[in-house]
Structures are given as C-alpha cells and as structure tokens.
N, C-alpha and C positions, 0 to 999 in steps of 0.2 A: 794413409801413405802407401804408396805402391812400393815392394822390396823389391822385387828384381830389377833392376838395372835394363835398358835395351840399348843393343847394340846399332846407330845409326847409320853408321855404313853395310852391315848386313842385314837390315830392313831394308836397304835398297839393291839386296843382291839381284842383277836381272835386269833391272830399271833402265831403263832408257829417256824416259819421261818423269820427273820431281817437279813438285809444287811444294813450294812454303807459305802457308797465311797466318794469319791471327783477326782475332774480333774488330769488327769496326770502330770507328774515333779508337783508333788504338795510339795506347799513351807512349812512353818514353820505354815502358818494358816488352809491349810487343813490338814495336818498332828493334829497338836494341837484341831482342831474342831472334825475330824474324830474318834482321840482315844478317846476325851474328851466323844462326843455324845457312843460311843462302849461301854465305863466302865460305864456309868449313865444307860444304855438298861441291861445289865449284871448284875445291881442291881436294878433294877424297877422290870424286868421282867425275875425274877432268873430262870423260866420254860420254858421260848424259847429260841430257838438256836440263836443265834446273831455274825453272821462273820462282821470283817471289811478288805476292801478290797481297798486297794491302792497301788500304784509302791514302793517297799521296799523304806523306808528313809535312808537317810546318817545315818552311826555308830553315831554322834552326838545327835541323837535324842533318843539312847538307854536309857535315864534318865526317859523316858515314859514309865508308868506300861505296861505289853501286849504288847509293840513294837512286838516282836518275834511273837506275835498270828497271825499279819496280813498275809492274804490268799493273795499269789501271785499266786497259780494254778487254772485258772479256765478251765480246760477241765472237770469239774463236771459242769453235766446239772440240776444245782439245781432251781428250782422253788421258789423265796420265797416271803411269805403274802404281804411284805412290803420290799422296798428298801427306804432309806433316802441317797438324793445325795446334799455332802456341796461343799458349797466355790466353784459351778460351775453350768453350765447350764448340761443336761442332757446324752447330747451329746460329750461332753466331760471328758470320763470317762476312756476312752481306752477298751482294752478288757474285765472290769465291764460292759458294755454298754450291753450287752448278757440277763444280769440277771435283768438289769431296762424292756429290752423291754418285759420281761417273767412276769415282777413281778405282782403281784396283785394289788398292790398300790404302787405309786411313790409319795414321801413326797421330797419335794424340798425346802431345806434352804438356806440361800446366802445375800451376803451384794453390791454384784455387781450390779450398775447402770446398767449396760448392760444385767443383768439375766431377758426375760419379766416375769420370774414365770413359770416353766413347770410343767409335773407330775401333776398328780389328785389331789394333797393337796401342794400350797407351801403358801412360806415366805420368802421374802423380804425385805429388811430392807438397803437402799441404802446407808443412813445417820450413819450407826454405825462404826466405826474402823476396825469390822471384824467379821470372820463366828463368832471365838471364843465369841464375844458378843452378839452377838444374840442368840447364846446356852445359855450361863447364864442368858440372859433375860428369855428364856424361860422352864430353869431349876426350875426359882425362882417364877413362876406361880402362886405355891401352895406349903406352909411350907413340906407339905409331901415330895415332889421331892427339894427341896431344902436344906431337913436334908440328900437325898440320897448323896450329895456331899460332899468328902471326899479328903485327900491328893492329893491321884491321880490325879482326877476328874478335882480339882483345880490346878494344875500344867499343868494339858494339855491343860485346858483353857487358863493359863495365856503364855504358848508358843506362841498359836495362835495368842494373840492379844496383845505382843510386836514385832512378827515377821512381823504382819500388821502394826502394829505404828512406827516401826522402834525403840524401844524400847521408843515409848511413843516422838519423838519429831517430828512427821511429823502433819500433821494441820488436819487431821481426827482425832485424840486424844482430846475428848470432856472432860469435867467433869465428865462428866457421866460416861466415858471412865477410871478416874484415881479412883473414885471412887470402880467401879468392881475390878481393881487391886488392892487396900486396902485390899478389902477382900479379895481375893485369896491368898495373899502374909499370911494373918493372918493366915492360914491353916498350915504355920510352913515348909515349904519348901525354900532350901537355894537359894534364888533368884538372889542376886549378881554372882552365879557361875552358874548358868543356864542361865544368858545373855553371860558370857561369853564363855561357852561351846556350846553353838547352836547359836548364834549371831554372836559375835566377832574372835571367836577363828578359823583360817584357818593352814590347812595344809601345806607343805612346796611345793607341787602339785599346790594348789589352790594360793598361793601367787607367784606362778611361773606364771603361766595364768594370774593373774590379772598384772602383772608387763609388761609382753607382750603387753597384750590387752592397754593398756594404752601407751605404747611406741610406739603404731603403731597408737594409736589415730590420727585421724586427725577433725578440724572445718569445718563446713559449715555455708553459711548466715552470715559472718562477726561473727563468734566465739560464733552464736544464738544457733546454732546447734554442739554437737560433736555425733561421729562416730566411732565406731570399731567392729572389726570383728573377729571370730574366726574360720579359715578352720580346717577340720577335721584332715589334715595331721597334723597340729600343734598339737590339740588336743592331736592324737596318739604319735606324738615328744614327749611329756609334761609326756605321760600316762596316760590323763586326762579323764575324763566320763563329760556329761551335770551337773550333780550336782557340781561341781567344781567352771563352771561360777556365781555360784550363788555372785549376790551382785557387778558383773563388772559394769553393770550397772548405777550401784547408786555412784558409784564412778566418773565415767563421768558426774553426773550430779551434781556432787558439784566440778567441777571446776569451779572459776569463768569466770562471762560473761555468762554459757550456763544456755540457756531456756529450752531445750528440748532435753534428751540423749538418743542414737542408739545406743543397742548393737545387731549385727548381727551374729547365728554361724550357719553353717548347721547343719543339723539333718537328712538329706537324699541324696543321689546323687543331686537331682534337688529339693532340700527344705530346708529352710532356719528358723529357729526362731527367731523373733523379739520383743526385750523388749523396752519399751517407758518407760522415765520418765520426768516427766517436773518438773520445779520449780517454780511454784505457780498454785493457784487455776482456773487463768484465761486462763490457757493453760489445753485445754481438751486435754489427748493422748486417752481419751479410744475411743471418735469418730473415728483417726485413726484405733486403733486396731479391731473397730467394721466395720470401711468399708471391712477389708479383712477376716471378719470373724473371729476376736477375742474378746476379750474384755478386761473388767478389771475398774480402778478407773479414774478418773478425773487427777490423777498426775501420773498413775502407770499402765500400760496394756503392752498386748502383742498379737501377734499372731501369724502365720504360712506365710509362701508364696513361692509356686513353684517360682523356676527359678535362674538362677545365683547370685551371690553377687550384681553385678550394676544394673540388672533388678529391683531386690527386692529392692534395693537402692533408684534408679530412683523414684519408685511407690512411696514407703513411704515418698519420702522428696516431691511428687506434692502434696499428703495430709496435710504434718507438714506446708507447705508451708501458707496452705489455713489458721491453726489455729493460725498462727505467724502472 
C-alpha cells in the first residue's frame, strides 16, 4: 500500500493538456474510475483540455455523463502535461500507451496487488474494493475537491465499485467500502436500476454464450477446478464480440465444489484470454495471472497466452495446480 495520499489537482499544476486511460477490455471499474477521475479534472481545472481515453464501453454504460466524449482515435500526435493511467499497470493501455510514453508526467492510480507503482507519480492502494475507491478517497482530501462532486461524478464512482464488489458481496467490501456508497447513493441517482442495467441485465447474445459456455463446461482436480472455453468460430456463430463474455466466468465459480474457475476464449489466431476466479481468500489466482504476465486480485485475475487451447490449458492448470 502506498501511504501518502496525492494531491490531483496539484499534479496537474501547469497543465494545459490531461489524459485519463485505463487497461483494455476495461470492465465496469475502469470504465466508472476513468469517467469518474475525466468529469472531477473538467471541473477542478475548467482551463485545460482534458481527453479521456479508453476502448468504447458496452451501450450499458450510456447512463455515464460524457460516455460519447471518450477518444477512440489516436492517430493525433498529441503531447500532453500529464496522463493519469487507472485500474492498470502502464503497459496496459493499448494504443493510449503512445501518449503515456510522450507524456510529461505519468500519475498512476490502481488498487491492484500486482501494480509495483509506475509513472513519475503513483498510488496504490491493494486493500480497497477498487480504482473507484481510491478516487473518492482521494477526491475527499480537501472540502474544496470534495464539494466539486456532483450527480455525475457520484454515479461513475459508484459503477466502479459495485462492478469491483460484485455489487457489494464479494470479501474486498470493507465498511469502509459500504460507507463510500452511502454517500454516493445520497447524491439522488436511481441505484436499483443502475445495478440492473450495467450488472444484471444481459442481452439475449450474451445469455446465448453464457448458456454454451457452461454446457460445454467441463471439471478438473475432482470438481476443484472447472473449465470452459470460447473458440472464435463460435463466437462469430453467436454474433458475439469479447464484451459479451463478460461475467462467464463468475458463473463457473459458483458452481459448487469449485475452488478455482477457467474461463478460456481466443483473442488472436495463436492467443488466448484467461480469466481466473477462485472462491475464498486463500486461493491466490493473481500469482497465476502474474507468472504469465498478468495480473489482477487475490480471488480475481487474468491474462494473455500464446498458443492453442490445451497448450494455454496445460500451463495454467501446472500453476493452479501449485496454489491448490
């Protein structure tokens, strides 16, 4: 955990030019962190240009002020003061990754045990629920930046950190954690229908793929482990895009009996995505996800890995192997 606190409107003293990103296929916390931190820079510092920059989000997340704003072109060679990169290591930005290595200053926020802290200026914070928490920690610094938040502001926060909580019932959901949503929710936005519209509520696409993905399910390790997979042919069967998968995952891992759920889909001729979730605290996935170059949480990671479906298979169950 990083202790000192940073100040975000005095990391951009001078600025003229702000960038906000986060990681690719970014979920429900970098999406919610990213617009959150964009609308609080757009009102601290009404005189500089401020882009935020991420892979377009699912139509579900339209309920966020500025959704439309977000810069998907970057063939502009823009130079700016400051880039702020959430809910990820550096490196993982995708084609944003251009305008961190330009930037003048790199401010790094993140709640991932596996982030060591990059960038000229970060913060850390392993033990929170999610980016979205650690922005409102650090929104509420000083009454001045804490009266700049408004409907918006609080609604994009509180996306991030029920889509980290799992809507508040997974074991990173501290007090501390129910407390922050008190007050967000107090800002007068309709919260029951925002869990269900960006949480719950799937397409008839996406209940098609989770319906698959689970009938082809198969266990490993005496029913320790389950497993499934998603080939792209299917995918295109379905219609389907990677944001579809979202949440197959978490379904394999409340079947009972499993410890540890594998969902596998490609993402390139010869590459693979792998999401890890385990069911309790003493099952680390993110060690997994970090031996191949990924990361993520103690119950919750992922990464990337050349090679066929049983190669990538193979690899990730001699690691699940070691933490079972």
């Amino acid at each position: 955990m990083t202790d000192q606190k940073i100040d975000i409107i005095k990391e951009c003293e001078g600025a003229k030019k702000i960038a906000v990103t986060g990681h690719t296929n970014p979920d429900g916390d970098c999406i919610g962190s990213t617009m959150a931190l964009w609308l609080f820079l757009k009102k601290g510092l009404p005189n500089a240009q401020c882009d935020v920059m991420i892979e377009q989000p699912d139509p579900t997340y339209g309920v966020i002020s500025g959704i439309d704003q977000i810069v998907t072109d970057y063939s502009e060679d823009t130079v700016y003061d400051v880039v702020f990169v959430l809910d990820s290591v550096t490196t993982r930005c995708g084609e944003a990754e251009k305008y961190i290595k330009t930037a003048g200053k790199v401010v790094n926020i993140d709640h991932h045990m596996s982030n060591p802290g990059e960038g000229n200026v970060h913060y850390v914070v392993p033990d929170a629920s999610s980016c979205g928490e650690v922005l409102y920690d650090l929104f509420c610094i000083k009454d001045e930046y804490k009266n700049l938040i408004d409907k918006d502001i609080a609604l994009a926060l509180y996306i991030a950190i029920i889509h980290d909580t799992g809507v508040l019932q997974y074991s990173n959901t501290a007090p501390k954690t129910l407390r922050i949503v008190a007050d967000l929710i107090s800002y007068g936005f309709d919260f029951p229908k925002l869990i269900d519209k960006t949480f719950y509520e799937n397409t008839y696409v996406q209940s098609q793929v989770l319906g698959r993905a689970l009938l082809e399910a198969f266990p490993l390790l005496d029913g320790q482990v389950m497993v499934s997979r998603m080939e792209q042919k299917t995918m295109d069967f379905y219609g389907a895009v990677k944001s579809d998968l979202s949440g197959i995952v978490n379904q394999l891992r409340i079947i009972k009996g499993v410890k540890v759920a594998i969902f596998i889909y490609e993402v390139g001729p010869t590459e693979h995505k792998v999401s890890l979730r385990s069911s309790s605290d003493d099952i680390n996935v993110a060690t997994v996800a970090t031996y191949f170059g990924g990361g993520g949480h103690i119950r919750a990671a992922g990464c990337n890995i050349n090679g066929n479906f049983y190669d990538v298979l193979n690899a990730i169950m001699e690691q699940v192997e070691k933490i079972l």
